[in-house]
C-alpha distance (Angstrom), angle and dihedral (degrees) to the residues before:
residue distance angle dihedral
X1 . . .
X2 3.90 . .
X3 3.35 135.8 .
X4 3.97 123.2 -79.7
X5 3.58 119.5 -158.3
X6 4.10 103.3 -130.5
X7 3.67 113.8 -132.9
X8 3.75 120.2 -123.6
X9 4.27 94.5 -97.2
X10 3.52 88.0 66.6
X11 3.56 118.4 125.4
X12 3.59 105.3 -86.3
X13 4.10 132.1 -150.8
X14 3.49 89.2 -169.3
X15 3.82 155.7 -16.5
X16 4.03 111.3 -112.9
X17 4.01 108.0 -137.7
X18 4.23 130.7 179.0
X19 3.78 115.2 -143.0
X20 3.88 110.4 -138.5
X21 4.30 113.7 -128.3
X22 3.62 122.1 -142.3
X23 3.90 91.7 -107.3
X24 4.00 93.1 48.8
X25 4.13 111.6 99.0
X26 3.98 86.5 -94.8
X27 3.96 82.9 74.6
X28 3.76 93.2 107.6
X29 4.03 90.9 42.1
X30 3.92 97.5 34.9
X31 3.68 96.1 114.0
X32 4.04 86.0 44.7
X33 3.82 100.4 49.9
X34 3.07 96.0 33.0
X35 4.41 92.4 65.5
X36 3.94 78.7 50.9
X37 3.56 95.9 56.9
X38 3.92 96.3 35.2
X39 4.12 77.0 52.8
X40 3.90 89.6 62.0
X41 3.29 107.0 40.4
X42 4.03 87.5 53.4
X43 4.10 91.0 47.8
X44 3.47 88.5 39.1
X45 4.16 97.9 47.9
X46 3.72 81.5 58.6
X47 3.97 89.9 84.9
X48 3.31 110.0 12.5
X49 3.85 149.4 -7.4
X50 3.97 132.1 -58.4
X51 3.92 131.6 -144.4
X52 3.86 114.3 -158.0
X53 3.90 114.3 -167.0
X54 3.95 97.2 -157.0
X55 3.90 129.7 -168.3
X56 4.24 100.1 -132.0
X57 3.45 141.9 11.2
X58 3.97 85.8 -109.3
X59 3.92 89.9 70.7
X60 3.48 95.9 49.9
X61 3.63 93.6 58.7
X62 3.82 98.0 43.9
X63 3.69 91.0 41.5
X64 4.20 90.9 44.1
X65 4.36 81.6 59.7
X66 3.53 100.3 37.9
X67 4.06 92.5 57.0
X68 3.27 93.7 41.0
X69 3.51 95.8 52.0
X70 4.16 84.8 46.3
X71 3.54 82.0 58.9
X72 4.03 100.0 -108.1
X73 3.62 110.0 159.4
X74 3.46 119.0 -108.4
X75 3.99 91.7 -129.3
X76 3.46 98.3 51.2
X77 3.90 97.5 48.7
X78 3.89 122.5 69.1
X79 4.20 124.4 174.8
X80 3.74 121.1 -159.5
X81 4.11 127.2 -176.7
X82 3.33 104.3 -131.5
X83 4.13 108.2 130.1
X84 3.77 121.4 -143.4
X85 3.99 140.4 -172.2
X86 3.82 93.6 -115.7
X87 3.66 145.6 -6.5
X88 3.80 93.4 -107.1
X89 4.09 95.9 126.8
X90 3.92 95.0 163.1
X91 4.01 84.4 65.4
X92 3.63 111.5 38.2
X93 4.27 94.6 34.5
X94 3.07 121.3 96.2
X95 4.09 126.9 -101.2
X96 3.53 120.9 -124.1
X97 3.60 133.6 -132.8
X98 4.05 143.2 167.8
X99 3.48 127.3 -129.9
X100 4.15 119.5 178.1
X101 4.23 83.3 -6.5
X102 3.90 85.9 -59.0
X103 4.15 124.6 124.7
X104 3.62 123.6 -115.5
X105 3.38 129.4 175.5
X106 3.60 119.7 -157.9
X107 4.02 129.2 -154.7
X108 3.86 116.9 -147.7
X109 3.54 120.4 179.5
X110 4.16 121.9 -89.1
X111 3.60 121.2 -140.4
X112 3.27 110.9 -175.0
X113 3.64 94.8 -96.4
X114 4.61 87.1 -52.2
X115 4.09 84.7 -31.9
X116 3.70 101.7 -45.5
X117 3.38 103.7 129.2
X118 4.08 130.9 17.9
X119 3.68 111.2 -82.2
X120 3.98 112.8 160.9
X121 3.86 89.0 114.3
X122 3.78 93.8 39.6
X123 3.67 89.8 55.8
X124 3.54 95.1 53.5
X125 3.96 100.8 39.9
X126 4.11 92.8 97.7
X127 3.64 93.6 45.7
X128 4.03 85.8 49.8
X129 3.71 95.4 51.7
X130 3.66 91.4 44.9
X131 3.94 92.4 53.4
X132 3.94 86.0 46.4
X133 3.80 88.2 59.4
X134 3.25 95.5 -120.1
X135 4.50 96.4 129.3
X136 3.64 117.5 65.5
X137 3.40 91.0 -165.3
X138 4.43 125.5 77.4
X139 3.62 105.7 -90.6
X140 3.86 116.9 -146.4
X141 4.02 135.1 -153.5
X142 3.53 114.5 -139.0
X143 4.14 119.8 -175.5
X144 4.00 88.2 -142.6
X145 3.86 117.9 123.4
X146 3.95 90.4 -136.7
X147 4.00 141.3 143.2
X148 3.32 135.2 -154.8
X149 3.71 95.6 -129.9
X150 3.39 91.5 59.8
X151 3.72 88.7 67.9
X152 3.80 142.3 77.4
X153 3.51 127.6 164.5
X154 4.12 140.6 -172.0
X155 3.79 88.6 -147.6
X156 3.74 83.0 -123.6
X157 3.73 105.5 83.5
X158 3.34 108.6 -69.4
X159 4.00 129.3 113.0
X160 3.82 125.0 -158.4
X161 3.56 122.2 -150.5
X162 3.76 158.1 139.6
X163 3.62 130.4 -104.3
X164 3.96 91.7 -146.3
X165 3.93 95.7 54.9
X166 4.05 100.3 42.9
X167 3.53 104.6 30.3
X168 3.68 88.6 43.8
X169 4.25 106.6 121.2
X170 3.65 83.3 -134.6
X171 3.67 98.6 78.9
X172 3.39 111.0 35.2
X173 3.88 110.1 -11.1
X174 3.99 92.1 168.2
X175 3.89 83.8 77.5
X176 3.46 131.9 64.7
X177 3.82 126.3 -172.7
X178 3.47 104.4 -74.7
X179 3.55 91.9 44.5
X180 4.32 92.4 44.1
X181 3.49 88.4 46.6
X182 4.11 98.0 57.0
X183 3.40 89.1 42.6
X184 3.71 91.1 56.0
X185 3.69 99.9 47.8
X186 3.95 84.9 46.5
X187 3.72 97.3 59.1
X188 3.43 106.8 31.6
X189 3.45 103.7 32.6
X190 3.47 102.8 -118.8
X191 3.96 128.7 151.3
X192 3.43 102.6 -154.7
X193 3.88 142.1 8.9
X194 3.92 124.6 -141.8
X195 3.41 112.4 -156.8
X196 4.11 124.1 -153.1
X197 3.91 113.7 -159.1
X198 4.10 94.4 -173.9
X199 3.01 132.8 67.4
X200 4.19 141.9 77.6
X201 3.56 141.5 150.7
X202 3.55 122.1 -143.9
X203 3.60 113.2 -116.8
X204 3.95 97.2 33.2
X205 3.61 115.2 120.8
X206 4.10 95.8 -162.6
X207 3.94 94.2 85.4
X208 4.12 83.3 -114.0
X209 3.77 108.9 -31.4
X210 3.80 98.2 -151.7
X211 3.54 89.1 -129.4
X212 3.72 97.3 63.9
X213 3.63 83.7 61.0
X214 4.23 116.7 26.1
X215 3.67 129.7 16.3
X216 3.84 137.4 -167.3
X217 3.89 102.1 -121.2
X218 4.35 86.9 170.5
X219 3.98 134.8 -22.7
X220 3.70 89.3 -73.3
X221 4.21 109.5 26.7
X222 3.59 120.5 79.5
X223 4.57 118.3 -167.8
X224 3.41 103.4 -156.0
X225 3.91 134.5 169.8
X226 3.48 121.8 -98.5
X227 3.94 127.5 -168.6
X228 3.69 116.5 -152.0
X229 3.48 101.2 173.8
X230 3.68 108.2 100.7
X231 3.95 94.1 -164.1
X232 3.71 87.0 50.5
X233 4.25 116.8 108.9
X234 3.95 83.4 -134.4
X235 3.36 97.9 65.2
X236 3.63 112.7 77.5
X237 3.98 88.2 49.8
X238 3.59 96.1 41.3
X239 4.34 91.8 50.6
X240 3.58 87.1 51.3
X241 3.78 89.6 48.0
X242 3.67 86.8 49.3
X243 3.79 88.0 58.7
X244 3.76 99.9 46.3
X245 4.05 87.2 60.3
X246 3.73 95.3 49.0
X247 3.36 89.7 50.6
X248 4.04 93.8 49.7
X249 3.84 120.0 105.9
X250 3.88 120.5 -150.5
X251 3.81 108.9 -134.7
X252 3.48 95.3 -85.6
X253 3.34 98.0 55.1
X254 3.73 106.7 -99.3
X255 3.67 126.4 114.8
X256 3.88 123.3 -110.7
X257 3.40 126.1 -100.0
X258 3.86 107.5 -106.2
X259 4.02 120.8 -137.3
X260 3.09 110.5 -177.8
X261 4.35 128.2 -155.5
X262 3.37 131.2 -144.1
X263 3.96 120.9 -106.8
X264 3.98 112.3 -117.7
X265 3.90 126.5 -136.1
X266 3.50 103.3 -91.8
X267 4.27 108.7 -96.1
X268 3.84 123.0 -154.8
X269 3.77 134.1 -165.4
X270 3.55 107.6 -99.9
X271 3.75 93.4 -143.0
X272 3.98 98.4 59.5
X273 3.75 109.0 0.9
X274 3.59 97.9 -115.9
X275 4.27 121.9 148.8
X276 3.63 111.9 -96.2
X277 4.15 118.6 -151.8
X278 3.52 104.9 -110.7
X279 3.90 123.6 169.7
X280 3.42 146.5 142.1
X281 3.94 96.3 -134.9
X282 3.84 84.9 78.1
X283 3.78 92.2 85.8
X284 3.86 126.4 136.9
X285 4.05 120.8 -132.1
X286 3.86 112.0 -150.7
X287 3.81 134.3 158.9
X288 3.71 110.7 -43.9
X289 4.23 88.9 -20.6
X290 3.37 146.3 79.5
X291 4.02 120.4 -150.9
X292 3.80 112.2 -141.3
X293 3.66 125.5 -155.4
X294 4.31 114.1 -133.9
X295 3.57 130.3 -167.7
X296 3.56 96.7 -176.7
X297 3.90 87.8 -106.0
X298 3.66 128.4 136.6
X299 3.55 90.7 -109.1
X300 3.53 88.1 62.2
X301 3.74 96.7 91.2
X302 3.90 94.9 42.4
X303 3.72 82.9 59.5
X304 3.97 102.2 54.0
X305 4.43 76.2 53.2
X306 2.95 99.3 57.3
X307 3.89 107.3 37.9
X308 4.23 80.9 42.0
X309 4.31 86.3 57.1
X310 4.07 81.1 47.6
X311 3.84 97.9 49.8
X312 4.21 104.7 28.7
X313 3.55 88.9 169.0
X314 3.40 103.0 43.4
X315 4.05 124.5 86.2
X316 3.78 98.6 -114.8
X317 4.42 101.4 -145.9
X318 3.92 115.9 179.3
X319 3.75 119.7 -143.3
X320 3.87 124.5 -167.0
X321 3.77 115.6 -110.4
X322 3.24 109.3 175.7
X323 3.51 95.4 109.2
X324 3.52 96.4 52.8
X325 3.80 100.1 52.4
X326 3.69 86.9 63.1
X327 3.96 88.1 76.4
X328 3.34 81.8 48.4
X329 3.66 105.6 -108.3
X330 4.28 136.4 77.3
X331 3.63 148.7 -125.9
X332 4.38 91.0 -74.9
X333 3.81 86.8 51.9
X334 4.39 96.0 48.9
X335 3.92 85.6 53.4
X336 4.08 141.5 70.7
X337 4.00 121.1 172.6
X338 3.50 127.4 -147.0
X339 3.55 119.4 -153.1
X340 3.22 139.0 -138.3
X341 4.08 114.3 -46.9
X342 4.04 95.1 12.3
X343 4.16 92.4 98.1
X344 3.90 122.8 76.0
X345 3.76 117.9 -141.8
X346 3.58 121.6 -97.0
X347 3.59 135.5 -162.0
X348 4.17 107.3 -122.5
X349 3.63 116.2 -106.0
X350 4.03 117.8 -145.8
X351 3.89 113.6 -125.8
X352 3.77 109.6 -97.4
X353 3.67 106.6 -113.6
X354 3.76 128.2 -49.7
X355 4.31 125.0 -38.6
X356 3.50 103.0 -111.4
């Protein structure tokens, strides 16, 4: 049987997370990003288990006191040394799939965003993790260039993404669509691809991640950004966007169910004034929640509404992103889930004195 690329509501074991080190480029926001992240991993231990890739030995003992003494339970939380380039866990994880009802993770190679950015730890995190015993699932090398925010899937067949990410000759220029596309369906087990060819936010380094933009929320409900702001640069691209999903079809004919989410205020780095990527579409699905990215914006209540009328039986929990856009990603981007059968078991470790 092939493989079938699990959507995001899957039953998870486990969100995947990378801890940021004092020399990485958070070093001017570590203090900042790191509250975010310590924000996740306690929303997040609420339901299920966390995996924290972290640069030294140092930060898994402060960070094994500081959760504890947040109140994180020791079963649910698990540290690994394994250093990286950058906290960007949606890119360098791993992407899970099921083949005969059985988890498999699969490891395709990281870039850098086409060479952007230093990656050569990035693109060898998985393959660390997996040697560290930490998947109990087979994990699988693939030669694609390929991210996993580039992705969304029904779970049914059907592949979501942009135009300006995977046919970009930065990742894998050898292949062109026909080619991409095959491989694709081949690998993840998907029937069919749907393409978007609008869509951008300024600031985003991913050449249009689709999930800075649209977002699976079921089989048949897309959450998608919408700009409202007529004066805005977004708009033009974001109305035709708009009109490329209205004009999709699910695969039995029937047109998605549209959702959409509110348009921030634009936000700017204070340092040199340049547009930072915020949106709501960047949100993580776990078991029985969905994380919300804020920006302390007006919009940022419309948001938790609408995402709540997407996910009715979900607990809806907002965390505060501003610090994250400023490296020009969000919460969806810092995060990779694992479903269920990808961790090993491990034996609980007691925190190691008390948090100063």
């Amino acid at each position: 049987m092939a493989n079938r690329l699990l959507p995001e509501w899957t039953p998870q074991d486990a969100v995947l997370l990378t801890w940021p080190g004092p020399d990485s480029d958070w070093a001017p926001l570590l203090e900042r990003i790191e509250a975010t992240l310590e924000a996740m991993v306690v929303a997040i231990t609420r339901y299920q288990s966390v995996l924290i890739a972290v640069p030294d030995a140092a930060t898994r003992t402060h960070l094994t006191k500081r959760f504890g003494w947040l109140g994180v339970p020791d079963h649910r939380l698990r540290l690994v040394v394994a250093p990286a380039d950058d906290t960007w866990t949606r890119d360098h994880g791993p992407l899970a799939v099921s083949q005969d009802g059985t988890s498999r993770l699969l490891d395709y190679v990281f870039t850098g965003w086409g060479g952007k950015y230093a990656a050569t730890l990035d693109n060898t995190l998985t393959r660390r993790l997996a040697e560290a015993g930490l998947f109990a699932c087979p994990v699988e090398a693939r030669e694609l260039v390929l991210e996993g925010g580039a992705l969304e899937t029904d779970g049914e067949g059907t592949l979501l993404t942009t135009e300006a990410c995977l046919l970009n000759p930065n990742r894998n220029p050898q292949l062109d669509r026909t080619a991409l596309e095959a491989r694709l369906k081949t690998e993840l087990g998907v029937s069919r691809i749907l393409w978007l060819a609008h869509g951008h936010l300024e600031g985003d380094d991913t050449d249009s991640h689709v999930d800075t933009l649209v977002r699976f929320c079921d089989p048949a409900t897309l959450a998608y950004v919408r700009c409202d702001d007529l004066a805005d640069p977004h708009f033009p691209a974001l109305a035709a966007l708009e009109e490329e999903l209205r004009a999709l079809r699910r695969a039995d004919g029937e047109p998605y169910r549209l959702i959409p989410l509110p348009w921030p205020s634009a936000c700017y780095d204070p340092v040199d004034g340049h547009r930072l990527p915020a949106t709501y579409a960047n949100f993580l699905i776990i078991n029985g929640a969905v994380l919300v990215p804020m920006y302390g914006d007006a919009a940022d209540s419309r948001a938790l509404a609408a995402l709540g009328e997407a996910f009715p039986k979900r607990d809806i929990i907002p965390i505060d992103c501003l610090s994250v856009i400023r490296q020009h990603g969000s919460l969806h981007c810092l995060t990779m889930q694992l479903p269920t059968g990808c961790l090993s078991p491990v034996t609980p470790q007691p925190p190691q004195g008390e948090f100063p």
